[in-house]
C-alpha positions in Angstrom: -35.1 8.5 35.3 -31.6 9.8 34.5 -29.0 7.4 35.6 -27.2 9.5 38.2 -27.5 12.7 40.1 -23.8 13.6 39.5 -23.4 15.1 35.9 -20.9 13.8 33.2 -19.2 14.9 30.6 -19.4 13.9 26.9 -16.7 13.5 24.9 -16.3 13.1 21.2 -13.7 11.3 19.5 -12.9 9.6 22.8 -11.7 6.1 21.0 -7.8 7.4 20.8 -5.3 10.2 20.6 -6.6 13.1 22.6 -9.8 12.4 23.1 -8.9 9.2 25.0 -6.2 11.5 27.2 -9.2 13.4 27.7 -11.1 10.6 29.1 -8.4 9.7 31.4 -7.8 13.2 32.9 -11.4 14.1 33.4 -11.7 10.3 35.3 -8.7 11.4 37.6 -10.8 14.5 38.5 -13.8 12.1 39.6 -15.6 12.9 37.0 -18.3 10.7 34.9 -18.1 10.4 31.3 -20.0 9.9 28.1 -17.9 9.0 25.4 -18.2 8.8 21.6 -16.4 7.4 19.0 -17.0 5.2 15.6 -18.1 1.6 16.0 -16.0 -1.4 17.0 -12.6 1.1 18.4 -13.2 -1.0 21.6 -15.0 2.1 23.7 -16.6 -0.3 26.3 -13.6 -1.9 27.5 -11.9 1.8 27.5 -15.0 2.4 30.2 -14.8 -0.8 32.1 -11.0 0.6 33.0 -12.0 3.9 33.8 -14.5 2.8 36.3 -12.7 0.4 37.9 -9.5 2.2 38.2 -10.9 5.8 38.9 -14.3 4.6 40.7 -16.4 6.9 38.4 -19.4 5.8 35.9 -18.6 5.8 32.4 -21.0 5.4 29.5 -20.6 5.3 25.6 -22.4 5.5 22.8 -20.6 4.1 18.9 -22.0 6.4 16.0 -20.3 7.8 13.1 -21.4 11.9 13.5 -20.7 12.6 9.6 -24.3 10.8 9.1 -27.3 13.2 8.8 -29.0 12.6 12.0 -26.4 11.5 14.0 -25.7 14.5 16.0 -29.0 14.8 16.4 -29.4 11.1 17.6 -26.5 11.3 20.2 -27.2 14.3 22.0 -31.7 13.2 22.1 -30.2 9.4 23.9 -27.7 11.8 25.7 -30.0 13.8 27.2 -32.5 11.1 27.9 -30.2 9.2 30.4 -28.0 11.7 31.7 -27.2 15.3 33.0 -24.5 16.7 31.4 -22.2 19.7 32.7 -19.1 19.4 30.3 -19.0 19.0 26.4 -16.1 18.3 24.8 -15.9 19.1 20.9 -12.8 16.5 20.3 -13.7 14.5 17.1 -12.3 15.8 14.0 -10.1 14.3 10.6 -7.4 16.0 8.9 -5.1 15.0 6.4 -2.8 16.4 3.2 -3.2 15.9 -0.7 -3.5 17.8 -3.5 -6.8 19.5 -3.7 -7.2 18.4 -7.1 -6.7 14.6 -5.8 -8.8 15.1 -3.0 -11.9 12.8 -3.7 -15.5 14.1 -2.6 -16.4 11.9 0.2 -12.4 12.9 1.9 -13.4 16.5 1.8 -17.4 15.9 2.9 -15.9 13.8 5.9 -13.5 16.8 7.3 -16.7 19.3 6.4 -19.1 17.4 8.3 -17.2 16.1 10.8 -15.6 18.9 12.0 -17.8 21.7 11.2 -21.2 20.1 10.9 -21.7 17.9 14.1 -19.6 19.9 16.2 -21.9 22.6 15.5 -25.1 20.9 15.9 -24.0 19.0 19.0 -23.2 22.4 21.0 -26.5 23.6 19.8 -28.7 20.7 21.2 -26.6 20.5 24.1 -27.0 24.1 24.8 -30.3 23.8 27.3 -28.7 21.2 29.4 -25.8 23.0 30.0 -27.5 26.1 31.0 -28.7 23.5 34.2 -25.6 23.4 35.4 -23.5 26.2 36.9 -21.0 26.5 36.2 -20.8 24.4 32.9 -18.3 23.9 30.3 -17.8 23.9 26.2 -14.1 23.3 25.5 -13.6 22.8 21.3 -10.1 21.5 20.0 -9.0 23.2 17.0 -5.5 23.9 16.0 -2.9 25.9 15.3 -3.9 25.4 11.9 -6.7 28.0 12.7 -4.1 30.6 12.6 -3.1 30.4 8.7 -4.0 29.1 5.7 -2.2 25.8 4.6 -1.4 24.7 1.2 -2.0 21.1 0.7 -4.6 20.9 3.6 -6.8 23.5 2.1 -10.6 22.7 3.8 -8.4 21.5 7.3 -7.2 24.8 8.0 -10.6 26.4 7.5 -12.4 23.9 9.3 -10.4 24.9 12.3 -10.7 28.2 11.5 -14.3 27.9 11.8 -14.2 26.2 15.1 -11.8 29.2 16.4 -14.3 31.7 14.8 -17.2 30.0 16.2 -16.2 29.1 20.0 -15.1 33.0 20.2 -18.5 34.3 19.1 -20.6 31.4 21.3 -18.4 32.6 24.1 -19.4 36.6 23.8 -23.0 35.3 23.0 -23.1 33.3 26.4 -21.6 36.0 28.8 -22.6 36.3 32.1 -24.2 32.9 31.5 -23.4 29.5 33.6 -21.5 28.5 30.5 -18.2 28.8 30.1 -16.9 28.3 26.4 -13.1 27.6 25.7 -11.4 26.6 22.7 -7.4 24.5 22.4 -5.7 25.2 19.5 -2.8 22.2 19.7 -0.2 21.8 17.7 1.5 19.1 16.4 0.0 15.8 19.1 2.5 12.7 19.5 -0.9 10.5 19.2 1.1 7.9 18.1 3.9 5.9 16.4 3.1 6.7 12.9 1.7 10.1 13.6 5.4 10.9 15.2 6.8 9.8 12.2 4.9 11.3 10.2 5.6 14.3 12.0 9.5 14.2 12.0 9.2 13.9 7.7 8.2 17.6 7.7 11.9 18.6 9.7 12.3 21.0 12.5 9.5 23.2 11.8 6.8 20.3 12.0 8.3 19.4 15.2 8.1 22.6 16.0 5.9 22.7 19.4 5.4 18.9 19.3 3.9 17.8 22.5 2.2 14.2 23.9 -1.8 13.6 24.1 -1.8 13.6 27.9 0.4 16.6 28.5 -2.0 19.1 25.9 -5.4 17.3 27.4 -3.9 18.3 30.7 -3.0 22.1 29.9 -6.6 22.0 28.1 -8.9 20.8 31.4 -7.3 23.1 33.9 -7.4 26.0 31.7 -11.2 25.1 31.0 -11.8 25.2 34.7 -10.1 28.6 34.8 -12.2 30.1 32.4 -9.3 30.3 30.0 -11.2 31.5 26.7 -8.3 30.9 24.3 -5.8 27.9 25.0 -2.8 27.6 23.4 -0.8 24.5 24.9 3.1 24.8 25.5 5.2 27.6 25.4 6.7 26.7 21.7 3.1 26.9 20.4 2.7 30.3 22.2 6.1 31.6 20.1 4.5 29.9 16.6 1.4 31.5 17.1 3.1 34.9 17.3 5.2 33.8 14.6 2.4 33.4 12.7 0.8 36.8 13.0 4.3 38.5 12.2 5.6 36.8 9.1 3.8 38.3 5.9 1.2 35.5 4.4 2.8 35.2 1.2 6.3 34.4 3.3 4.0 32.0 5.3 2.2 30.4 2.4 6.0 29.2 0.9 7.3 27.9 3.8 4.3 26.0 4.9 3.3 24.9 1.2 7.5 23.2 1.3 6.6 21.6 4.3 3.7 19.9 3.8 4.8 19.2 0.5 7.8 17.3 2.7 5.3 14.8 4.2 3.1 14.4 0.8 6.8 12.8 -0.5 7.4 11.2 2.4 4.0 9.3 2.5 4.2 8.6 -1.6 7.8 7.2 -0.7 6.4 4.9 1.9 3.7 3.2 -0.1 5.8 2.9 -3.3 
């Protein structure tokens, strides 16, 4: 037996940052929850709160998804227990170095995590979705999506991928019960460090800087609208056409000086 009539909705990466803003929001809407993060980031207390202070059920399950059979393992105990109407695509891993620094298992990590079981999770949550109408897909990728990035290199193309893939799921699926929507955030205030982090690069990587909750806010109504693209804050909105309108070998100069800013500033911190 499934352990309630009432559907949830799984969440990856839920531990921290957005995905735990995403938590929060969809509890406020009365919804129940699945969510999924590494081991020991203190998920079932996270739950224990949500129920009692939103009245909802709230489940998790502690995996690491760049394993080989992890996504594969989550989404079989997933759909075992529960019925599932909303999947949210949130895990993911970033970060800047010099490619040629870059050690294999940092680059395998951002590949599998973000491409790998992101992919295979939509897929084998696919028929269980289709139960439900209307039911929901909402991927986060980034502005990042938008451009190439020196520095970042596989980042940028991972979110690319996302952007690429949520927009061809979503013309495959039309006219289905499942709606497919993908957020393409900016820079996230997550937290303390990451802020910091953030100011290193100057104006330009504060540039459309907004907080976890406001962005996983913007991103669950504009799911519910059937909002296919979601680009959070106006600021965003103007970098985005930015973006498109500077010439790539303009854009590739100024974004290679600016994340060459926070390389420096991170070397400076640990010398």
């Amino acid at each position: 037996m499934k352990s309630s009539l009432k559907p949830f909705a799984l969440i990856t990466g839920a531990s921290n940052g957005l995905g735990k803003e995403f938590a929060h929001e969809f509890a406020k809407r009365g919804h129940n929850l699945i969510l999924v993060s590494l081991p020991g980031e203190n998920l079932d207390k996270y739950c224990k709160e949500l129920e009692y202070k939103h009245k909802i059920n709230a489940r998790y399950y502690e995996a690491d998804l760049t394993k080989e059979n992890s996504p594969v393992e989550l989404t079989n105990w997933v759909k075992e227990n529960f019925s599932v109407n909303i999947l949210v695509n949130n895990a993911g891993v970033g970060g800047s170095k010099h490619f040629e620094e870059s050690s294999v298992e940092y680059l395998d990590t951002i590949i599998l995590l973000n491409i790998r079981a992101l992919t295979l999770i939509t897929r084998l949550m696919l028929s269980e979705l289709k139960g439900y109408s209307p039911s929901y897909i909402l991927n986060v990728a980034s502005m990042a999506a938008f451009s190439p990035i020196p520095y970042k290199t596989v980042y940028p193309a991972s979110k690319a991928f996302v952007y690429s893939f949520s927009r061809s799921l979503h013309e495959e699926l039309k006219g289905s019960c499942v709606k497919i929507s993908v957020i393409n955030p900016g820079p996230i205030m997550t937290n303390s460090d990451t802020v910091h982090r953030i100011k290193k690069m100057g104006f330009y990587g504060r540039f459309g800087l907004l907080s976890a909750n406001r962005v996983a806010q913007i991103a669950i109504s504009s799911m519910f609208k059937g909002k296919k693209v979601i680009i959070p804050g106006v600021l965003n909105k103007v970098n985005f056409f930015l973006l498109r309108a500077v010439p790539l070998r303009i854009r590739l100069n100024l974004l290679s000086r600016l994340i060459r800013k926070e390389i420096m500033g991170e070397a400076g911190n640990q010398s």
